[in-house]
C-alpha positions as CSV (number, residue, x, y, z in Angstrom):
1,X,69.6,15.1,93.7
2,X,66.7,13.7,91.9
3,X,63.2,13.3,93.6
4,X,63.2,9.4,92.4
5,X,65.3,7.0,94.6
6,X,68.5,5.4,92.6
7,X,67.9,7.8,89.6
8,X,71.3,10.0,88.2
9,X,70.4,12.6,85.7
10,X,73.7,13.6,84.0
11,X,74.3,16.7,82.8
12,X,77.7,18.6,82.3
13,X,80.4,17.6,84.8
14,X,83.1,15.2,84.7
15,X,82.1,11.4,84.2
16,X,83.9,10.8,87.6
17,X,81.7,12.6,89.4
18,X,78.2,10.7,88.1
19,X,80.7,8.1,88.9
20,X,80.7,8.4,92.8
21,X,77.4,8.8,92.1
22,X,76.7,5.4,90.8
23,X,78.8,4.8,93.7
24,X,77.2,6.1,95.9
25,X,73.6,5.2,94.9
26,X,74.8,1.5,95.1
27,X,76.5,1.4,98.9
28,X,74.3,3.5,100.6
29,X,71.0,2.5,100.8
30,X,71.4,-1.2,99.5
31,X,70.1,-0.7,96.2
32,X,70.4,-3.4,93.7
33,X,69.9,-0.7,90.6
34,X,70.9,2.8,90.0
35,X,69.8,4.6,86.3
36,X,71.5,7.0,84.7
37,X,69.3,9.3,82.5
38,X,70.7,11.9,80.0
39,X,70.0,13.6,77.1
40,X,71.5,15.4,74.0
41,X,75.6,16.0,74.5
42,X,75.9,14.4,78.1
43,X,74.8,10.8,76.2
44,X,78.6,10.2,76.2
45,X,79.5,11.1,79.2
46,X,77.0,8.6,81.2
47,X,78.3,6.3,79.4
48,X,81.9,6.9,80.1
49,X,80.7,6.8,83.8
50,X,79.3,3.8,83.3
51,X,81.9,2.0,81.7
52,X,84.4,3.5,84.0
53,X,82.5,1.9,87.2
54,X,81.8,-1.3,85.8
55,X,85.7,-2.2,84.8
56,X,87.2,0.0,87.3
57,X,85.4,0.1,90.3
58,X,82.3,-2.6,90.8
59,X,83.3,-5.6,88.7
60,X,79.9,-7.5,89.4
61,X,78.0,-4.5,88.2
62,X,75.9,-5.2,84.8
63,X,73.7,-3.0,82.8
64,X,70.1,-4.2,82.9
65,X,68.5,-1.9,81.1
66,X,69.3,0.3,78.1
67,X,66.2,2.9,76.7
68,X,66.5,5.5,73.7
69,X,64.3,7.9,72.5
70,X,63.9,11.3,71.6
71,X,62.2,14.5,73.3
72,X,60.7,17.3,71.7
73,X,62.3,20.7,72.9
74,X,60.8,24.3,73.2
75,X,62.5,26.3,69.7
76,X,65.3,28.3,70.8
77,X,65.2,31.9,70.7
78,X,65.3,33.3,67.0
79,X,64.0,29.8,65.9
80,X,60.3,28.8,65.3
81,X,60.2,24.9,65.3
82,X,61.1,22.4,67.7
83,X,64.0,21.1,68.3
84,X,64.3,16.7,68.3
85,X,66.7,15.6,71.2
86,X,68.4,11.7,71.8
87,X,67.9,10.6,75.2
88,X,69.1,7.3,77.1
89,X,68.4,5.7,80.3
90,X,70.9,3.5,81.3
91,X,69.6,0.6,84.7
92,X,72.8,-0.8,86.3
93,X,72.3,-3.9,88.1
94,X,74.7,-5.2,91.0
95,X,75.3,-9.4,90.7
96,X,74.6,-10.8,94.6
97,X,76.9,-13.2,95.1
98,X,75.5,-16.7,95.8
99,X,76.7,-18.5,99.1
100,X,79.0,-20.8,97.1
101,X,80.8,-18.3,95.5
102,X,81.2,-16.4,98.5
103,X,82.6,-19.7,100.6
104,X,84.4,-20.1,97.3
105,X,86.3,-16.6,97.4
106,X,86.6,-17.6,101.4
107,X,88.3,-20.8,100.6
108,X,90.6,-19.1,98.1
109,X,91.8,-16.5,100.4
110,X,92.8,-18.8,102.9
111,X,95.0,-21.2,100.8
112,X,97.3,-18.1,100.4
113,X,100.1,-18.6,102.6
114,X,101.1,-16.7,105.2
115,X,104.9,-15.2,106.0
116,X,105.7,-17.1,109.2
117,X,106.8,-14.6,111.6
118,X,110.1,-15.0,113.2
């Protein structure tokens, strides 16, 4: 877990785990953003998670926010320059609903009709 509040760093697990993540971030402590941050090889991945919460799971979810840049990186061993890695911070915003829509989604459900019971 990261020491900042709402903030996934993704690394190199599955993109449905960073996505009970996002999840998570969102229905636990009332957050209206979560970020993702990655860097390198696990770019693709946080943004599978994303994509895979916003049209699966949390349809009124939007992305705020998208950064890029690059990181310089200590040399590996046997090498003697630095290496130059992508990064990408992805802000995910819920959409409140506004009162009308709410009554509006209220209204709908109860125009459904009901099976009479015999």
């Amino acid at each position: 877990m990261s020491r900042e509040p709402n903030v996934i760093y993704v690394g190199k697990k599955a993109p449905m785990d960073y996505v009970l993540g996002i999840l998570t971030g969102f229905s636990g402590s009332n957050a209206k953003e979560v970020t993702l941050k990655a860097r390198g090889q696990s770019i693709t991945t946080a943004v599978d998670a994303v994509e895979i919460t916003r049209h699966r799971f949390l349809k009124d979810l939007s992305i705020g926010k998208i950064a890029i840049g690059t990181e310089e990186m200590p040399p590996r061993e046997g090498e003697n320059r630095p290496r130059m890695v992508s990064t990408i911070e992805i802000t995910l915003t819920k959409e409140a609903k506004s009162n009308e829509e709410a009554k509006a989604t209220k209204e709908d459900s109860s125009l459904i009709k009901q099976p009479k019971k015999k």
